[in-house]
N, C-alpha and C positions, 0 to 999 in steps of 0.2 A: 586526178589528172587535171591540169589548167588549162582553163577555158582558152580557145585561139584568140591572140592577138588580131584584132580589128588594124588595119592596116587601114593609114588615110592617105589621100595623094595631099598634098602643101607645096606650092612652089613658093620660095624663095623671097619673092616680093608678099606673095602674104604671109608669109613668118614676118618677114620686116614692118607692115602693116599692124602685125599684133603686136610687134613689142614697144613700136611705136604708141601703139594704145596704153600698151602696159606702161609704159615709164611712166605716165600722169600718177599712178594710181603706186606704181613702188617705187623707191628711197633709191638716189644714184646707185649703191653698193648693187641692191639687189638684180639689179637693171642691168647693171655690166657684168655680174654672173651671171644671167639668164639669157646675156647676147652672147656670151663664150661660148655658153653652153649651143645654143645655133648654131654659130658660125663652126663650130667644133662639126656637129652634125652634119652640116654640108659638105664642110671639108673630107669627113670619113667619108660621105656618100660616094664622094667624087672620086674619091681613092678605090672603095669596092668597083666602083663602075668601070675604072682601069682595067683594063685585062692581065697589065702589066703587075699590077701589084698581088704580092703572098700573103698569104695567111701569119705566115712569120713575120713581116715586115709588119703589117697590122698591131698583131700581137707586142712589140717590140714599142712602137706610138703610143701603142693604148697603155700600158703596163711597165714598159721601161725594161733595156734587155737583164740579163742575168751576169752579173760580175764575178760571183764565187760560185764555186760548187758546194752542195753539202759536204761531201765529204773533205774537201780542203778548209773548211769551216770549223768541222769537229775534230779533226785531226789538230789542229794547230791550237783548239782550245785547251785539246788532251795532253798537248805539250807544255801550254802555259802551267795547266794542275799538275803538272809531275814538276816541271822547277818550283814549285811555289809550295810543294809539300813535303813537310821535314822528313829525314832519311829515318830510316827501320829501325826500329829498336829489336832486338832478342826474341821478345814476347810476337810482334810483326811478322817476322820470318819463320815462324811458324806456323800462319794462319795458313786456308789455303789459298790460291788467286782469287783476284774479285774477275767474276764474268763479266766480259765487254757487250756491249751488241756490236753486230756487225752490219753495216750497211750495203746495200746496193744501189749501186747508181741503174736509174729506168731514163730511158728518154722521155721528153716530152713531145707528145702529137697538137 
């Protein structure tokens, strides 16, 4: 099992404080990645702190929503392999069928 996370209080002005300190010490690139990454974290906080914001919505910022479905994915793939595959020969139509799997769509929680 892992250890609990140590929770610290930071406001805001001392993050800014430290990365203030930080830039002497790291190269511009690393400095405006490690200030996104803050300014990102605040941002979230401010959003969890909302009453107004979901879990979905979170999810959707954080990760990017979902454009296909699996099974609209593999279907269409399984369409492209049957036009792209030469037609039966003699010997072919006699084998037996090849077993598919079959999918189920689950929600996501």
């Amino acid at each position: 099992m892992k250890p609990a996370i140590k929770l610290t209080q930071v406001t805001m002005d001392e993050l800014q404080a430290i990365l203030d300190r930080a830039k002497a010490t790291l190269g511009e690139d690393d400095y405006e990645k490690l200030k996104a990454v803050v300014d990102s974290y605040a941002y979230l906080t401010d959003l969890v702190k909302n009453k107004d914001t979901t879990i979905k919505r979170l999810r959707q910022m954080l990760f990017g929503s979902s454009t296909e479905k699996t099974v609209a994915v593999i279907k269409k793939e399984e369409e492209e392999d049957q036009a792209e595959s030469p037609p039966a020969t003699n010997e072919d139509s006699r084998a037996p069928p090849e077993k598919t799997d079959s999918f189920v769509e689950t929600p996501v929680s």
